[in-house]
N, CA, C and O atoms as CSV, one atom per row, in Angstrom:
chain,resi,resn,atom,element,x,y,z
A,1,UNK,N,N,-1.534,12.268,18.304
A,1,UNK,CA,C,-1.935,12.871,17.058
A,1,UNK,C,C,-3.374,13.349,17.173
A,1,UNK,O,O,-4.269,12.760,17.779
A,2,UNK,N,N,-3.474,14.464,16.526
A,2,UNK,CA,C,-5.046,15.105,16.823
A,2,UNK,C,C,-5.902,14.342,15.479
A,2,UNK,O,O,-5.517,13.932,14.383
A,3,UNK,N,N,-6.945,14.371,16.007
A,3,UNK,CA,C,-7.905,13.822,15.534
A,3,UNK,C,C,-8.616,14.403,13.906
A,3,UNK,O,O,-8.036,15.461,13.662
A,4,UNK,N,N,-9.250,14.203,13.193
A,4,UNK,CA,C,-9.549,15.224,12.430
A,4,UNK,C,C,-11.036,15.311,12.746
A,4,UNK,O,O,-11.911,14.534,13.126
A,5,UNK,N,N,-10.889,17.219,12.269
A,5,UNK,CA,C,-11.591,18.150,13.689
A,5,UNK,C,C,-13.189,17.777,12.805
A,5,UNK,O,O,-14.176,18.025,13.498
A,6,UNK,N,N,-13.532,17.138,11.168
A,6,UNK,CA,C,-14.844,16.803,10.932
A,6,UNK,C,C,-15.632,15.479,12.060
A,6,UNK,O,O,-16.810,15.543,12.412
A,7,UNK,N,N,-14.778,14.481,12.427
A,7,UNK,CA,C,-15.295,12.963,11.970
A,7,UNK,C,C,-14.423,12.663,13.641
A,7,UNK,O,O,-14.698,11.551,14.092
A,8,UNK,N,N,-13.607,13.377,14.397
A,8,UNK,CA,C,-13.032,12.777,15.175
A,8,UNK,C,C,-12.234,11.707,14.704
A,8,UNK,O,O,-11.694,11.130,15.648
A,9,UNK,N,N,-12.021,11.338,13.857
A,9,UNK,CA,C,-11.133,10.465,13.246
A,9,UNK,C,C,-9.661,10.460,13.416
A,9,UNK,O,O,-9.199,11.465,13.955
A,10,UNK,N,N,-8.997,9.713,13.133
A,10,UNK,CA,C,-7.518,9.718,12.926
A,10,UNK,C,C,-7.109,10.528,11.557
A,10,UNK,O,O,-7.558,9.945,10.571
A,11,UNK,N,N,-6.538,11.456,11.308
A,11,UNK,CA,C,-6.591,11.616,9.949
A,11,UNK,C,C,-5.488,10.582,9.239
A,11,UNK,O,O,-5.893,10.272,8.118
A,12,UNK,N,N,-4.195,9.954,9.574
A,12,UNK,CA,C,-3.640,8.989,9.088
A,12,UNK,C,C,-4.453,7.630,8.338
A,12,UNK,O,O,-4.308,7.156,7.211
A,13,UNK,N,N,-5.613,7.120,9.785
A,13,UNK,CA,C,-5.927,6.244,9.496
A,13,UNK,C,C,-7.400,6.799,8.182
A,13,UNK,O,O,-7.604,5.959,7.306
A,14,UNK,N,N,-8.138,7.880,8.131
A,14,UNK,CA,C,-8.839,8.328,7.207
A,14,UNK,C,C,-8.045,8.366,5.642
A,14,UNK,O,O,-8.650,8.094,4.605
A,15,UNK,N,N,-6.584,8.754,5.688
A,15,UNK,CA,C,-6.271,8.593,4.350
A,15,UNK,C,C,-6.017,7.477,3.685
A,15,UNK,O,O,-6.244,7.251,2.496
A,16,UNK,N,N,-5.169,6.246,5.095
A,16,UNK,CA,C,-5.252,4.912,4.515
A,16,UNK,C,C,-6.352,4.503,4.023
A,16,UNK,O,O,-6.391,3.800,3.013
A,17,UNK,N,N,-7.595,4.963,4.800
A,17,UNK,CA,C,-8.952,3.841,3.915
A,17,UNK,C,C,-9.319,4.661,2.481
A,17,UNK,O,O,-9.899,4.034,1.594
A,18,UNK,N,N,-8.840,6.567,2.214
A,18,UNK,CA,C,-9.674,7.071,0.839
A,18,UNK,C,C,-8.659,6.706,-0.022
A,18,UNK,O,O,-8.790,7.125,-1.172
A,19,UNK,N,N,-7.103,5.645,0.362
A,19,UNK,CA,C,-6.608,5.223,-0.561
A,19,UNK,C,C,-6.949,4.331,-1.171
A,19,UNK,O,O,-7.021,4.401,-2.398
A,20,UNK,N,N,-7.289,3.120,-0.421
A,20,UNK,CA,C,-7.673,1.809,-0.248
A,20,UNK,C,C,-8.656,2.030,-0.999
A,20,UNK,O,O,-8.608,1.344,-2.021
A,21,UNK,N,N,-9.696,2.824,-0.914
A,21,UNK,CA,C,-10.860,3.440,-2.012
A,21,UNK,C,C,-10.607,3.456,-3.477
A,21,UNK,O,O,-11.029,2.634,-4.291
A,22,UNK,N,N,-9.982,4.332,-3.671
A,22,UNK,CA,C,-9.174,4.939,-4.852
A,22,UNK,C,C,-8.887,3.720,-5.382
A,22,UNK,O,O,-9.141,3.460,-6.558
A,23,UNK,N,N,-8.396,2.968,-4.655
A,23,UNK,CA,C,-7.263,1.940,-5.567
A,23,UNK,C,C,-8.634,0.666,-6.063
A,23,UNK,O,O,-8.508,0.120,-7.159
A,24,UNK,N,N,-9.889,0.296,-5.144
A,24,UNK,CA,C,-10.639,-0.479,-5.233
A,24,UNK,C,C,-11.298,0.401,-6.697
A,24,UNK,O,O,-11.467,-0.347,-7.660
A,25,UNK,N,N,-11.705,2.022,-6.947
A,25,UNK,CA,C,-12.120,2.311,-8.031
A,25,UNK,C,C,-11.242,2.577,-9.221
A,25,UNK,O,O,-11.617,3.214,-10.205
A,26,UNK,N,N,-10.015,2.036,-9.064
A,26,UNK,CA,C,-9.200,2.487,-9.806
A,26,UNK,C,C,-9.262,3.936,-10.271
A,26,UNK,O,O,-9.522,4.283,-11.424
A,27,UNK,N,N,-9.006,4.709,-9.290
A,27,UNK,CA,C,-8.963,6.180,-9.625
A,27,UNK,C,C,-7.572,6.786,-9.430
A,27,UNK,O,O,-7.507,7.980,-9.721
A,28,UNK,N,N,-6.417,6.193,-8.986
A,28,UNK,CA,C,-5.484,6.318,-8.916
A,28,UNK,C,C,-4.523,6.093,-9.906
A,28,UNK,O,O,-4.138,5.009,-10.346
A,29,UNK,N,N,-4.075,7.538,-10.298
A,29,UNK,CA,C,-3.298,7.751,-11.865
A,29,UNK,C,C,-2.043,6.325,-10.962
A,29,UNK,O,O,-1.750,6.099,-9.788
A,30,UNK,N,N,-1.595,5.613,-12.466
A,30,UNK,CA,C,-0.179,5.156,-11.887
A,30,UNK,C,C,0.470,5.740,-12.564
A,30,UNK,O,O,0.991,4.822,-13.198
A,31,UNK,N,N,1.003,6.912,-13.076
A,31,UNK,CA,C,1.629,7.926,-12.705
A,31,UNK,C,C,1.970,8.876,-12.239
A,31,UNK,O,O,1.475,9.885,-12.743
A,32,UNK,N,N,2.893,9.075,-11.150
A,32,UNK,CA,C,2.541,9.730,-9.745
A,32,UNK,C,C,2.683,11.707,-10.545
A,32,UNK,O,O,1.970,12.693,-10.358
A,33,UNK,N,N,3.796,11.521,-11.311
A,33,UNK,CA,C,3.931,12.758,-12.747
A,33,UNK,C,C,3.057,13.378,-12.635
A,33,UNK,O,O,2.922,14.427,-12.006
A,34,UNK,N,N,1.900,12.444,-13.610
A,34,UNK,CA,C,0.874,12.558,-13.953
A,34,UNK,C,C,-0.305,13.417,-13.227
A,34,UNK,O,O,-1.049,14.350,-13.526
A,35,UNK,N,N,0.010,12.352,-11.805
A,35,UNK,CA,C,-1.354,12.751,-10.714
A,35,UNK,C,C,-0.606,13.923,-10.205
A,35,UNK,O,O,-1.483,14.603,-9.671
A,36,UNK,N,N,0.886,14.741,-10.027
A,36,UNK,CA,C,0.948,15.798,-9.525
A,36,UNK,C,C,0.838,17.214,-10.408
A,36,UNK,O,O,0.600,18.339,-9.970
A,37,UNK,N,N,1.110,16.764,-11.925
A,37,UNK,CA,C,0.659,17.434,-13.245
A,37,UNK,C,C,-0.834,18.241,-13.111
A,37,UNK,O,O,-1.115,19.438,-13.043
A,38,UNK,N,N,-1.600,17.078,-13.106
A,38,UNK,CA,C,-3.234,17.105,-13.115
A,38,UNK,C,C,-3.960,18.134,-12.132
A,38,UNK,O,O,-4.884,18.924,-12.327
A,39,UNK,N,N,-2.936,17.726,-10.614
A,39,UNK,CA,C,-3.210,18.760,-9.283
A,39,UNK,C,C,-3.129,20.064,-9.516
A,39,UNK,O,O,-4.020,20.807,-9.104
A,40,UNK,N,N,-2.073,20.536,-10.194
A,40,UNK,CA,C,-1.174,21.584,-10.169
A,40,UNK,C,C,-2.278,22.600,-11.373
A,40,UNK,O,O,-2.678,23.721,-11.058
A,41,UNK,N,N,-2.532,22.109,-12.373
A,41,UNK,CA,C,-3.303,22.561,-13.597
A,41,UNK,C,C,-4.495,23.282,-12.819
A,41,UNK,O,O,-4.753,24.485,-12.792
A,42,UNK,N,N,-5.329,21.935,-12.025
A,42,UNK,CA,C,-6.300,21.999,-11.378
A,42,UNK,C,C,-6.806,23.110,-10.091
A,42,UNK,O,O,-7.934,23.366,-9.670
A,43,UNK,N,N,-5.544,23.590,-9.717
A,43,UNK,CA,C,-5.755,24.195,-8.643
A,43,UNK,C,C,-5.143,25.798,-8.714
A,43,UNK,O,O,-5.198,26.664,-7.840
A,44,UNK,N,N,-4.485,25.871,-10.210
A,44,UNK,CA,C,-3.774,27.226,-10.277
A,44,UNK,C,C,-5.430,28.069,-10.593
A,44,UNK,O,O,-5.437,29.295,-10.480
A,45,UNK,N,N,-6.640,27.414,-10.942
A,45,UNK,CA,C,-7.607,28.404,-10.551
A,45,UNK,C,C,-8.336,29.096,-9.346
A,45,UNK,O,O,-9.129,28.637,-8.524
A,46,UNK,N,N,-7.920,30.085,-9.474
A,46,UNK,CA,C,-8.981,30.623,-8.260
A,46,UNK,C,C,-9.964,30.140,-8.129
A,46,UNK,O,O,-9.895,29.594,-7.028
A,47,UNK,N,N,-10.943,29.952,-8.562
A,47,UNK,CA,C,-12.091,29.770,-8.632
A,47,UNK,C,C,-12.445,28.406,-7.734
A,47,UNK,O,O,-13.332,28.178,-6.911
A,48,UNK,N,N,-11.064,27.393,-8.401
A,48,UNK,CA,C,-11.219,25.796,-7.585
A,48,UNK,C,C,-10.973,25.877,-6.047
A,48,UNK,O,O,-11.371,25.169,-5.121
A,49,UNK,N,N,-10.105,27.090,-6.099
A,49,UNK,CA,C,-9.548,26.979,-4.650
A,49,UNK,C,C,-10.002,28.019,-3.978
A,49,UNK,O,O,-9.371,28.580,-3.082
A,50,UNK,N,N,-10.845,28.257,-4.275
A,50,UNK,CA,C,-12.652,29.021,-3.265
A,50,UNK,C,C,-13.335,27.855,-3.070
A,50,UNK,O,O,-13.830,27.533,-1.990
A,51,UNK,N,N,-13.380,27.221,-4.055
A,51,UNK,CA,C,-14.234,25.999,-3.795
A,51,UNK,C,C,-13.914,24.958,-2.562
A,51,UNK,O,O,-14.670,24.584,-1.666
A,52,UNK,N,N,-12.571,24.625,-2.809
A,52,UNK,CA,C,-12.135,24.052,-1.349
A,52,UNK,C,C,-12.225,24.729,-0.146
A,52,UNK,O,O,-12.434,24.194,0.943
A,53,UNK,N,N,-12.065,25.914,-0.349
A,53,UNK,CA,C,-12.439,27.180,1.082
A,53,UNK,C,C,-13.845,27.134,1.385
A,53,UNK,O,O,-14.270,27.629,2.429
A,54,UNK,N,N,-14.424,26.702,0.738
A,54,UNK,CA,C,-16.120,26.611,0.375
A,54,UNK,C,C,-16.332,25.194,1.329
A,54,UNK,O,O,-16.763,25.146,2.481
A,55,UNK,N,N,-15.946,24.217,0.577
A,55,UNK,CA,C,-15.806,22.769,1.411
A,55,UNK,C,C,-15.600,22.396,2.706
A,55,UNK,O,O,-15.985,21.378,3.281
A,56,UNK,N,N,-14.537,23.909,3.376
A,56,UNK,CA,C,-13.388,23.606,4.298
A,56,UNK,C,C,-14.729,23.803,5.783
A,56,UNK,O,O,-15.152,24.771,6.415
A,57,UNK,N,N,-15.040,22.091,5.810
A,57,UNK,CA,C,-16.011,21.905,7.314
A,57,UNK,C,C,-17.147,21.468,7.271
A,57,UNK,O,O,-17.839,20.914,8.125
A,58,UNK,N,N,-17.432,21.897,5.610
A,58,UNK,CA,C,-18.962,21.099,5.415
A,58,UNK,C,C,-19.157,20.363,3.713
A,58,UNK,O,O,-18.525,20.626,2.690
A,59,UNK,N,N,-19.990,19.633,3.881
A,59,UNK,CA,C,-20.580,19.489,2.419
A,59,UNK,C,C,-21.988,20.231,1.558
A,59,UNK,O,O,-23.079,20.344,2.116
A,60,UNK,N,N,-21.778,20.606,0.403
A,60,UNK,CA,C,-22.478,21.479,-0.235
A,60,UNK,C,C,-23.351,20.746,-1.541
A,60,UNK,O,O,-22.990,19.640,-1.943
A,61,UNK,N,N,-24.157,21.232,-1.968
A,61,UNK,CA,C,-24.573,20.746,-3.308
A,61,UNK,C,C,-23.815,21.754,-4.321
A,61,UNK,O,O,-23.309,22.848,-4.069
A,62,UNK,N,N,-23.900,20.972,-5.679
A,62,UNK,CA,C,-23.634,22.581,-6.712
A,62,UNK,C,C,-24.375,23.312,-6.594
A,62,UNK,O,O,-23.774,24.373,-6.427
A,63,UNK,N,N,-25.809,23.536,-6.554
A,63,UNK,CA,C,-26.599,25.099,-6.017
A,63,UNK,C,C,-26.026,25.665,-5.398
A,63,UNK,O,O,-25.703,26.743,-5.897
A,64,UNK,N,N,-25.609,25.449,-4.248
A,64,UNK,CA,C,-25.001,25.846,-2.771
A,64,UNK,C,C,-23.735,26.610,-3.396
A,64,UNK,O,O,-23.371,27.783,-3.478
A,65,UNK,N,N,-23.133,25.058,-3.890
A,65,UNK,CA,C,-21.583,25.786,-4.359
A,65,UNK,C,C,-21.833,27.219,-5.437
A,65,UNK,O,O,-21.081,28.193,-5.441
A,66,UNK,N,N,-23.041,27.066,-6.298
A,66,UNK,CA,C,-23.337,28.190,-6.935
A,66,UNK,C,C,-23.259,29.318,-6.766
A,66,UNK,O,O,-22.490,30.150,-7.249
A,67,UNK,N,N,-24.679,29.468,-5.521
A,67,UNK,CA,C,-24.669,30.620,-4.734
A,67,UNK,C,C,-23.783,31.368,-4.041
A,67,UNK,O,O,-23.609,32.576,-4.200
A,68,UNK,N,N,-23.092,30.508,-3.099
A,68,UNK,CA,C,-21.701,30.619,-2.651
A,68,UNK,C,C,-20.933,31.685,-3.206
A,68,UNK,O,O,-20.661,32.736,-2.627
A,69,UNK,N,N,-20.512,31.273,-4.655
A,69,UNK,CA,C,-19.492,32.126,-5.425
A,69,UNK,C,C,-19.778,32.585,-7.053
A,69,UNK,O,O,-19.029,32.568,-8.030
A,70,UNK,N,N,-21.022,32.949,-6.913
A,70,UNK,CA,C,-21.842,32.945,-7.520
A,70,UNK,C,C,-21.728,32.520,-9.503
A,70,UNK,O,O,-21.724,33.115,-10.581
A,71,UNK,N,N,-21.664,31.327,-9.037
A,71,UNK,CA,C,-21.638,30.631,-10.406
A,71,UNK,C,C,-22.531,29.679,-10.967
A,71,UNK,O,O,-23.041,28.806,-10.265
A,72,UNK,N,N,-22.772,29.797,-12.279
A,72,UNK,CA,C,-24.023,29.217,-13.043
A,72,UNK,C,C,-24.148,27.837,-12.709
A,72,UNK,O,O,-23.064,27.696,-12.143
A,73,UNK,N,N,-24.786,26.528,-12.645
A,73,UNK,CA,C,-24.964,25.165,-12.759
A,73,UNK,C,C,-23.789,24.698,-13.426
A,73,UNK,O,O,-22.985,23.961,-12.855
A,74,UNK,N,N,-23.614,25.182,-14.886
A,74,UNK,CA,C,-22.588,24.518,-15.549
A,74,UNK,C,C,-20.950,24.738,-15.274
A,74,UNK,O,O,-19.975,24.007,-15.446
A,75,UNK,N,N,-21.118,26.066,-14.774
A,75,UNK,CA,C,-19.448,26.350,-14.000
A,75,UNK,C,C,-19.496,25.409,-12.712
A,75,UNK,O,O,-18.668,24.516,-12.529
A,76,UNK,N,N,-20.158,25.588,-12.160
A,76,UNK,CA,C,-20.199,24.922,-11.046
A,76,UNK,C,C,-19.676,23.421,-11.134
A,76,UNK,O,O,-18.805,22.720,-10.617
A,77,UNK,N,N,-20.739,23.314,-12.118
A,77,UNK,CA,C,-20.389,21.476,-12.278
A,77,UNK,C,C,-18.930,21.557,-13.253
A,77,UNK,O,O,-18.476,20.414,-13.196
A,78,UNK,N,N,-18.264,22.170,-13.875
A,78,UNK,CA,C,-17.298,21.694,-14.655
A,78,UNK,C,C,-16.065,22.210,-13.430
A,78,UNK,O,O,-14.966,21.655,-13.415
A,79,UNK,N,N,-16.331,23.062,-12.674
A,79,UNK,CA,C,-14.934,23.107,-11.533
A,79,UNK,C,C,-14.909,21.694,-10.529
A,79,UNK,O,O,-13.862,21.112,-10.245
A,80,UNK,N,N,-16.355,21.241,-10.025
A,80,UNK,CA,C,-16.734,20.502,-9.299
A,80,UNK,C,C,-16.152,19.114,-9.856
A,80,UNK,O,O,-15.528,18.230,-9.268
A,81,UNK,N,N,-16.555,19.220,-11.150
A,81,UNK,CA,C,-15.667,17.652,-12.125
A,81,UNK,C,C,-14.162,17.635,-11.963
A,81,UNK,O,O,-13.534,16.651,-11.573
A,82,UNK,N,N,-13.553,18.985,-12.346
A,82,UNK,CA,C,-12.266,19.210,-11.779
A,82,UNK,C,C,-11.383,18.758,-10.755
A,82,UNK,O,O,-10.345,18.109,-10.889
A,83,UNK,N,N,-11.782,19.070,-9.988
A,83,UNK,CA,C,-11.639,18.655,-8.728
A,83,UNK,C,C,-11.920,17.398,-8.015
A,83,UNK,O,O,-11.238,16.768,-7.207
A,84,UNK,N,N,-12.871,17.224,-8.415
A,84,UNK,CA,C,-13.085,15.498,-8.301
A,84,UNK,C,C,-12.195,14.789,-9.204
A,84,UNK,O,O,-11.590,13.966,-8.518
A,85,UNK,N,N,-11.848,14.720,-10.355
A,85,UNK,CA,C,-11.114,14.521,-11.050
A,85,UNK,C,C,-9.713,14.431,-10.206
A,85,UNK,O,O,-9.277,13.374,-9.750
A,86,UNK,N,N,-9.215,15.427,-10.100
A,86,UNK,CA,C,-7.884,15.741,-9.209
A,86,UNK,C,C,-7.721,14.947,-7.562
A,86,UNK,O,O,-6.705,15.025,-6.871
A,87,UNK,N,N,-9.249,14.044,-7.106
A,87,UNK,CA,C,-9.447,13.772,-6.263
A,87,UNK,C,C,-8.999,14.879,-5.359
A,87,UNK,O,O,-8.088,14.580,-4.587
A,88,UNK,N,N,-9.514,16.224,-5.302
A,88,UNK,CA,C,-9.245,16.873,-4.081
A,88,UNK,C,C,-10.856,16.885,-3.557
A,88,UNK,O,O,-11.178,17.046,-2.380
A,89,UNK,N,N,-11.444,16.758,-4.257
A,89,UNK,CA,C,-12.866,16.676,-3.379
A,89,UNK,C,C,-13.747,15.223,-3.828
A,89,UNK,O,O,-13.352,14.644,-4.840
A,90,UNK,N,N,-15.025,14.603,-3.012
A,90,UNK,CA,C,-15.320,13.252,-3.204
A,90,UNK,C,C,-17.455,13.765,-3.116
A,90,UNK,O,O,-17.903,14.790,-2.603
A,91,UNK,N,N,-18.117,12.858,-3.663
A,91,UNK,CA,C,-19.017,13.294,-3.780
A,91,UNK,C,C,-19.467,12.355,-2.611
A,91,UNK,O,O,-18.893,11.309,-2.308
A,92,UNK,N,N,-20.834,12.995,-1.854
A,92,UNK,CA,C,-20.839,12.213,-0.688
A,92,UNK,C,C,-21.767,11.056,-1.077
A,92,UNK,O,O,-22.501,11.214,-2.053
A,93,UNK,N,N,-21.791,9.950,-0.418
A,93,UNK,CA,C,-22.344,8.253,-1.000
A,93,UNK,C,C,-23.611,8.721,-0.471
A,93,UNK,O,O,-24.013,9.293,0.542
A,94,UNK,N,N,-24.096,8.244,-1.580
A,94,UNK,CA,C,-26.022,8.211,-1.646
A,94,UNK,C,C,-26.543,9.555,-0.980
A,94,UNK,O,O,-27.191,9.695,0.057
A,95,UNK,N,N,-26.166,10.310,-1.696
A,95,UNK,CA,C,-26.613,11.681,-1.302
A,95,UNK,C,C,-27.842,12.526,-2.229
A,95,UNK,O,O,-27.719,12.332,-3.438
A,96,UNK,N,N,-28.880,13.335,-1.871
A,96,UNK,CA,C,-29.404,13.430,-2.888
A,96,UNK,C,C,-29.975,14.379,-2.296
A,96,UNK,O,O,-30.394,14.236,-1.148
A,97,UNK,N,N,-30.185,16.366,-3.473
A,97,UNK,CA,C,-29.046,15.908,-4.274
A,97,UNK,C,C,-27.695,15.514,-4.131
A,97,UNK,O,O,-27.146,15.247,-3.062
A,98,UNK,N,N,-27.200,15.492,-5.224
A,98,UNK,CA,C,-25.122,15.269,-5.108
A,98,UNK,C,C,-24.694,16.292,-3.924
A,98,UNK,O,O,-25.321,17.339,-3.760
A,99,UNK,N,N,-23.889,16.030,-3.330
A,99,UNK,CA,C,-23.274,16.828,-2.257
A,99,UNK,C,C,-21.528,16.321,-2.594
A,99,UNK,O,O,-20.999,15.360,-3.152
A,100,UNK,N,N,-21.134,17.354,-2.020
A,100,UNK,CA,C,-19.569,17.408,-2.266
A,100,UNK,C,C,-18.659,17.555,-1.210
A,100,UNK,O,O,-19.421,17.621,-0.246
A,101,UNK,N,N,-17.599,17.642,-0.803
A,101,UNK,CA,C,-16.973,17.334,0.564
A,101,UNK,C,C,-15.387,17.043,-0.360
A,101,UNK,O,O,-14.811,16.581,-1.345
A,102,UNK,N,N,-15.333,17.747,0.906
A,102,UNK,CA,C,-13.093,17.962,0.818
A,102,UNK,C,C,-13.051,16.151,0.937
A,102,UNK,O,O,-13.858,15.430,1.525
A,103,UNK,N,N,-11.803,15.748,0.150
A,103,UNK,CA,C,-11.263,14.578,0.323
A,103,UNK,C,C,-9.886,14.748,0.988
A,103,UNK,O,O,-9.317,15.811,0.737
A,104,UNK,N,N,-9.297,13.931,1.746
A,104,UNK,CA,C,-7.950,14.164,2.687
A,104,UNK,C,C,-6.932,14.361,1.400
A,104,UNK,O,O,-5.775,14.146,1.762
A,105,UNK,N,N,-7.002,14.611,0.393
A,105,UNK,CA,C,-6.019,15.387,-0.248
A,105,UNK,C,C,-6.385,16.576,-0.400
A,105,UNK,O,O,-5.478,17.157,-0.994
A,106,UNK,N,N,-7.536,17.517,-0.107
A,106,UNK,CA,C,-8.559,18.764,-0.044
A,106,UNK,C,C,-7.662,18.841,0.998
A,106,UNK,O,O,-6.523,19.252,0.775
A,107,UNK,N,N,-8.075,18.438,2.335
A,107,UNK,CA,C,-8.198,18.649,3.148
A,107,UNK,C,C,-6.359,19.420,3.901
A,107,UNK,O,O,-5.982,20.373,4.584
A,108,UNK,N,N,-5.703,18.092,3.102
A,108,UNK,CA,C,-4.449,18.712,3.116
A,108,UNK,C,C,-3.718,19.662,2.096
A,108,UNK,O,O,-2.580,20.126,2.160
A,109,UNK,N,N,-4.370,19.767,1.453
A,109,UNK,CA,C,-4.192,21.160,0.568
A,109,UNK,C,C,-4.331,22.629,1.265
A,109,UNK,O,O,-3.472,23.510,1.238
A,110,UNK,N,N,-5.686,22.696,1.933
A,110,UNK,CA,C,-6.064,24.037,2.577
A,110,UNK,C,C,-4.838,23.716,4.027
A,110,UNK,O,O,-4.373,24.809,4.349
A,111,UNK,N,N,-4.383,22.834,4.707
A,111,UNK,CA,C,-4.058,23.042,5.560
A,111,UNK,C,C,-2.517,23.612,5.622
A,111,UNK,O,O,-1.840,24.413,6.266
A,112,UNK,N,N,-2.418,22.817,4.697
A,112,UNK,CA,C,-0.459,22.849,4.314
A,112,UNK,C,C,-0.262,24.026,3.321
A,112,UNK,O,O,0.793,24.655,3.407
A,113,UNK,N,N,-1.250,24.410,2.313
A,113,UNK,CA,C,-0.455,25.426,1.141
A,113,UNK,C,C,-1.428,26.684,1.458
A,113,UNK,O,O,-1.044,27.746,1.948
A,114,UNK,N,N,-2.524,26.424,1.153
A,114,UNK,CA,C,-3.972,27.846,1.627
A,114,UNK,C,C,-3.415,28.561,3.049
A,114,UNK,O,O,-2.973,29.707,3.134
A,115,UNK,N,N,-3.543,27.649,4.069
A,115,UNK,CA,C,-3.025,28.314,5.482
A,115,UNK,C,C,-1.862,29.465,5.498
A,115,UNK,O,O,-1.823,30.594,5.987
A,116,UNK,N,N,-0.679,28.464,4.541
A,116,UNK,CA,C,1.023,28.655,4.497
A,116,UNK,C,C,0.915,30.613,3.431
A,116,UNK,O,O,1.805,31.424,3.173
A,117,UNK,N,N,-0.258,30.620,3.198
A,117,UNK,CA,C,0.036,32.060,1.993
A,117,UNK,C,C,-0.393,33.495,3.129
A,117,UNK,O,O,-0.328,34.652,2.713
């Protein structure tokens, strides 16, 4: 199995631990409905899913993400909540400022549905 191409990592064993995460912050809808409802809402915007194309290799601040695609602080931050929300993206630990980064449900989003169009 190939590695994943950020971290050299396993990507299997990377999703077991951002579950194991999830479940320690209780961020995991227990309704699975629910959590594929939430995805689906979340991602029929363009806008979110530039943002993951944006993500796809590095981490960004919202400025960054701003400039990028050129959107105000507050768009920025309310797609950025989005998405975090949806856990497709994770904010990076003790980062400053906030920085943002694909989460292995990002990650398998661009690979499996973005790639597939």
């Amino acid at each position: 199995m190939e590695g994943d191409k950020m971290t050299g990592e396993d990507p299997a064993k990377k999703k077991h631990e951002w579950m194991n995460k999830l479940k320690e912050e209780g961020k995991l809808k227990a309704n699975p409905t629910e959590d594929h409802a939430i995805g689906l809402r979340t991602l029929q915007n363009p806008t979110r899913r530039k943002i993951l194309k944006a993500l796809n290799g590095s981490s960004l601040s919202i400025e960054e993400i701003g400039d990028k695609l050129n959107l105000s602080r507050s768009e920025s931050k309310f797609h950025l909540d989005m998405l975090e929300n949806a856990l497709y993206i994770d904010k990076v630990k003790d980062s400053e400022p906030a920085m943002y980064q694909l989460s292995p449900r990002g990650e398998g989003f661009l690979a499996n549905v973005e790639e597939a169009k």
